[in-house]
Each structure stands twice: as structure tokens, then as C-alpha cells.
C-alpha positions in Angstrom: -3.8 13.8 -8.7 -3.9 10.0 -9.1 -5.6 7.0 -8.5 -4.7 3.5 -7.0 -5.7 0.1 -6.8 -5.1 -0.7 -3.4 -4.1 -4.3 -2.4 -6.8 -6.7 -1.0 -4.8 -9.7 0.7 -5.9 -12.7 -1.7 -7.6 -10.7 -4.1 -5.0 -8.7 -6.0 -3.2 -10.0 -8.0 -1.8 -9.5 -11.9 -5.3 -9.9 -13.6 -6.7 -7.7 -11.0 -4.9 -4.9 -12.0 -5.4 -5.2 -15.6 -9.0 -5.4 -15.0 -8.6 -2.4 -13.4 -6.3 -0.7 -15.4 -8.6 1.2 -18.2 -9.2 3.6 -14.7 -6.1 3.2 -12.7 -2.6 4.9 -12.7 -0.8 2.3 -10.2 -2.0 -1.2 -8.9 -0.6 -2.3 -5.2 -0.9 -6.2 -5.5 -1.0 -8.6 -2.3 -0.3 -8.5 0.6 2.1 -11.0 0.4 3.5 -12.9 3.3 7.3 -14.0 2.8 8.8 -15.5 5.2 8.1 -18.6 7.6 6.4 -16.8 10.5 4.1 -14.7 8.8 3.0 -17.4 6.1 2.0 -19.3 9.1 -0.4 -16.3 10.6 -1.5 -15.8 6.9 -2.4 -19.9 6.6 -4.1 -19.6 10.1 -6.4 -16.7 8.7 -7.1 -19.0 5.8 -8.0 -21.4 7.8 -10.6 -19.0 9.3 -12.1 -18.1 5.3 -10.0 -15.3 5.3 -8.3 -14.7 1.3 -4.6 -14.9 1.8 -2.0 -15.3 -1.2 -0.2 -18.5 -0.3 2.0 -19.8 -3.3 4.9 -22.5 -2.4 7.4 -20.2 -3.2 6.5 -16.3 -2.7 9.8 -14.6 -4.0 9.0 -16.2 -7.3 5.1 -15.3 -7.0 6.0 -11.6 -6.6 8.5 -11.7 -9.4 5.8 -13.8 -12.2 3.1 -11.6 -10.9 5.0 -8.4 -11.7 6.4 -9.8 -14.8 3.0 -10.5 -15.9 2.5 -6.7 -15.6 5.3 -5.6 -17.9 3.7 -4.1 -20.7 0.4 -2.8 -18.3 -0.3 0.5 -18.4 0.0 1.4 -15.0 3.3 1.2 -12.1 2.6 -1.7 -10.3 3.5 -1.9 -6.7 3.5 -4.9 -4.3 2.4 -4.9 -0.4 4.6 -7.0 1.4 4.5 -8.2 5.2 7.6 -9.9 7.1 8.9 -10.6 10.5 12.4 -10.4 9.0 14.4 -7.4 7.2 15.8 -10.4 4.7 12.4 -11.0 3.5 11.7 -7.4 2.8 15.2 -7.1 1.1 14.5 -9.5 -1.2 11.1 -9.0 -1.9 12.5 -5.1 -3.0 15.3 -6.3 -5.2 12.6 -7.7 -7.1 10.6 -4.8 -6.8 13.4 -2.7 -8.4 14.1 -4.8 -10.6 10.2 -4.6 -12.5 10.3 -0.7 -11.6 8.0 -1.9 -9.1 6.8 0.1 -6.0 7.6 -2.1 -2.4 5.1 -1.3 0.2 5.9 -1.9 3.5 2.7 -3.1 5.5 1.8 -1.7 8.5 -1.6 -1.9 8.2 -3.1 -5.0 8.6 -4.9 -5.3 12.4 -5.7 -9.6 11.6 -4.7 -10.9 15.2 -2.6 -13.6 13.4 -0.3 -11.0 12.0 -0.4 -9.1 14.9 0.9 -12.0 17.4 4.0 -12.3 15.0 4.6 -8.9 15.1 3.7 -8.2 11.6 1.2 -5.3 10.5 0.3 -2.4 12.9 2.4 -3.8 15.7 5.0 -2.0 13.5 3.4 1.3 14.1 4.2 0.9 17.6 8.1 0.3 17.0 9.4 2.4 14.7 12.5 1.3 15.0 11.9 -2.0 13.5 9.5 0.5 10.7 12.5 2.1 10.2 14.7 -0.6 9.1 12.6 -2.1 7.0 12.2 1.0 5.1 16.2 1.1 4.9 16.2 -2.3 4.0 13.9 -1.8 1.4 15.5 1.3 0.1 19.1 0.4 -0.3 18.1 -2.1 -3.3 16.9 1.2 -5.0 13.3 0.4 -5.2 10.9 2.8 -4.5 9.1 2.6 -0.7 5.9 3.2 0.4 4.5 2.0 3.6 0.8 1.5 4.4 -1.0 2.8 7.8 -3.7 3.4 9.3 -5.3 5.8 11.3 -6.8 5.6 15.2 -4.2 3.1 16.4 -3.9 4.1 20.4 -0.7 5.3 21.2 0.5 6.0 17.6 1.1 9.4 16.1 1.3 9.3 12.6 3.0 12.4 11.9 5.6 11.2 13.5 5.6 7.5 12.1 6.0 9.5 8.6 8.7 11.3 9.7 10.7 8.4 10.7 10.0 6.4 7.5 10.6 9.0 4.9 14.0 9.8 7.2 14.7 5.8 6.8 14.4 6.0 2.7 10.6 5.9 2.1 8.9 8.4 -0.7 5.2 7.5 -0.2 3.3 6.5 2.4 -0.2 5.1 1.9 -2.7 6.3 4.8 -5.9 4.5 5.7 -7.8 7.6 7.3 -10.5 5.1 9.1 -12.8 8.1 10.5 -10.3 10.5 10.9 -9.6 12.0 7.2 -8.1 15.0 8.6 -5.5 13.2 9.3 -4.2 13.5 5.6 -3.4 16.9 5.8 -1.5 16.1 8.8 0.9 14.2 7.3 1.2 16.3 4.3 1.8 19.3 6.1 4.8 17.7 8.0 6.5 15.7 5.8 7.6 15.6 1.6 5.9 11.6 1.1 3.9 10.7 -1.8 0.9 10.6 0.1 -2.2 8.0 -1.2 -5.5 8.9 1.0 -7.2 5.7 1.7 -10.8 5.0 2.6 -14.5 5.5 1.7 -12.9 7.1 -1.8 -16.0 6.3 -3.9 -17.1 9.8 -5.7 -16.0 13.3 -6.8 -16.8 14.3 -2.7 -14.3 11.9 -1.3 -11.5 12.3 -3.9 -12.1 16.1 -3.4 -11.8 15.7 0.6 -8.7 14.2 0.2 -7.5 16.4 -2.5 -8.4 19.6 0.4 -6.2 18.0 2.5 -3.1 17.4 1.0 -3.0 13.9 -0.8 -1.0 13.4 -4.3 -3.4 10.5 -5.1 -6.5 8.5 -3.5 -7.0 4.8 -3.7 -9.8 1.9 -3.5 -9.8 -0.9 -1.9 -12.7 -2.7 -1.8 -14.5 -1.8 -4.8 -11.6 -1.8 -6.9 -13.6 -4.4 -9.3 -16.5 -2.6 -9.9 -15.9 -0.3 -12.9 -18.9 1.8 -11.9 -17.1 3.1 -9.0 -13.3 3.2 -10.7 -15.2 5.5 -13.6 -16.4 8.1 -10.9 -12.9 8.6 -9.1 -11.6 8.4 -12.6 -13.3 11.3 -13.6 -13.0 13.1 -10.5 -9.5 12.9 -10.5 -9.0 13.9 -13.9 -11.2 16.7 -13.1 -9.3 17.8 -10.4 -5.8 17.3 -12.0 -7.5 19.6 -14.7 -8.7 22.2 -12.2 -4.8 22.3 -10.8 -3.2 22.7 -14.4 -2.0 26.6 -14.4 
């Protein structure tokens, strides 16, 4: 069992998860908008007080951020969110090239991101899913992709079956109300699979643990040591528990 920062668009970024990484085992910076269309959904939610990483040049932000996180002691990953297969391309290169993880969002629900077809819309073509994953995995870096639960109309059992048969290894779930949904995924497909939400004690690490999941993440908490020292410890204890 693990434990992972999970990103917070604006939030997370290299001094983040060093703050964070006395508890964590991996740190998912971003997200990160990279190329022109979804920069402009990202600057229109920061023009609403939403957080939203906007540097001049994101390529070179993902690279100094991870570079900054060379001699960390955790695997860093970065969440990245693109209308184009280019972007994610490049933004994976990069990745592989810091032994980074790339994860593929499609998670974010912002109506911004939406309308350019960025976040869960991909949940709803797997097609386009699916070759961002390939993109992503032909530079060699590892692939995760985020989602999240009680989308209408999406199944994810099948969406992890099509990304881990387009190159990905992980996939990072956001349960929303429906944890159960954890062990559906892990039943049906080999992923790396990171449980997502309301992981705040031993109770919720060991839900997720019942139902499948490699690791659990926090989000929102994720600066509050208080909280990273209980999932620390439960994890451990589990991990323990699990040891023949």
C-alpha cells in the first residue's frame, strides 16, 4: 500500500510536495494546461478566483518543477490537460525524462475545460482517451490517467480497459460516493490503481484497501500534516499486516 499527494490545479507544485514528503511516497503536481485552448479555459477559470498554474511557457514549468524534485524522496508525477496529442507528447518526454509519472486528466468537471473538450468530456470518447494514453506511452514514461466516478453515461470498467490496452499502468480513480467502484476496476483490469476521495483515516485507507487499490491519495488536505500522519500510519499498518 501507498500514499499520494494528489494534484490541486494551482496548488501543487515542487514545494508542495516536499512539504509533504516526510508522509508521502509519490506527489502528482498540477494540473497543468499546455497548449493554447486549454490555457485559455484555465485563464477564464482564473478569472472566476479559481487557482490555475499559468506560467508563460508550461513545457519549461513542468521540466524546472520536476527538476526541482530531483533528489526528493518520493516519484513525482505531473497531471497534465490538453486538447492536442502534441501537447501530451511533449509534456511525457519530459516526464520520462525526470522518471516522472504523466497523468492524463480526465477528471476535471470546470465548464471551461469541459467546453474545449478537456477533462471528463474524455470519459465520454475513449477514442481520443486512448490516444493520448498512446501518445503518452511511446516516450516511455509511465501513464496514469485520473477519473472520476458517477459521470452519466460512463462505465469505468470499461474506460480502464481501454487505457491500460492503449499503454497506461495506473489509473487514479476519484470514487465521489460510489467507493465500490474501486474494486470494480481492480477486479477487471492489471492498473496501478490510486483510490481517491474522503481518504482521511485508518477507516478510509482500509475501505479502499478491501476493495482492491495499490495506494490511496489526498487531495485537499494534502497540507495538513495532521491528516498526512494518520494515512501515513494506516498505510504502513496495512502494508505491515500484508507482509507474509
Amino acid at each position: 500500500m501507498r500514499l499520494v499527494l494528489a494534484s490541486l490545479s494551482g496548488q501543487s507544485d515542487a514545494d508542495w510536495a516536499r512539504a509533504g514528503a516526510a508522509y508521502a511516497d509519490a506527489a502528482v503536481l498540477g494540473g497543468i494546461a499546455l497548449d493554447e485552448r486549454s490555457r485559455a479555459a484555465a485563464a477564464a477559470m482564473v478569472a472566476r478566483d479559481r487557482d490555475e498554474f499559468l506560467p508563460a511557457d508550461p513545457l519549461t514549468f513542468v521540466d524546472r518543477q520536476l527538476s526541482a524534485l530531483g533528489d526528493a524522496p518520493l516519484r513525482p508525477g505531473f497531471n497534465v490537460r490538453s486538447t492536442t496529442t502534441t501537447h501530451v507528447r511533449a509534456a511525457s518526454e519530459i516526464c520520462a525524462d525526470h522518471d516522472a509519472v504523466v497523468e492524463v486528466n480526465a477528471h476535471c468537471r470546470q465548464d471551461e475545460l469541459c467546453a474545449v473538450g478537456c477533462g471528463e468530456t474524455l470519459l465520454r470518447d475513449l477514442d481520443r482517451l486512448g490516444s493520448y494514453v498512446a501518445a503518452a506511452a511511446e516516450t516511455g514514461a509511465t501513464v496514469s490517467v485520473k477519473v472520476r466516478a458517477e459521470v452519466p453515461g460512463v462505465d469505468l470498467v470499461e474506460t480502464a480497459r481501454r487505457i491500460e490496452a492503449a499503454g497506461a499502468t495506473a489509473i487514479h480513480v476519484d470514487a465521489m460516493d460510489t467507493e465500490s467502484v474501486v474494486a470494480d476496476v481492480a477486479a477487471a483490469t492489471d492498473l496501478y490503481l490510486v483510490a481517491n476521495n474522503g481518504v482521511r483515516d485508518r477507516a478510509t485507507v482500509r475501505e479502499y484497501a478491501d476493495y482492491g487499490a495499490d495506494a490511496v491519495s489526498v487531495g485537499r488536505p494534502s497540507d495538513d500534516p495532521r491528516v498526512l500522519a494518520r494515512v501515513r500510519d494506516a498505510v504502513d499498518d496495512l502494508s505491515r499486516e500484508a507482509s507474509p
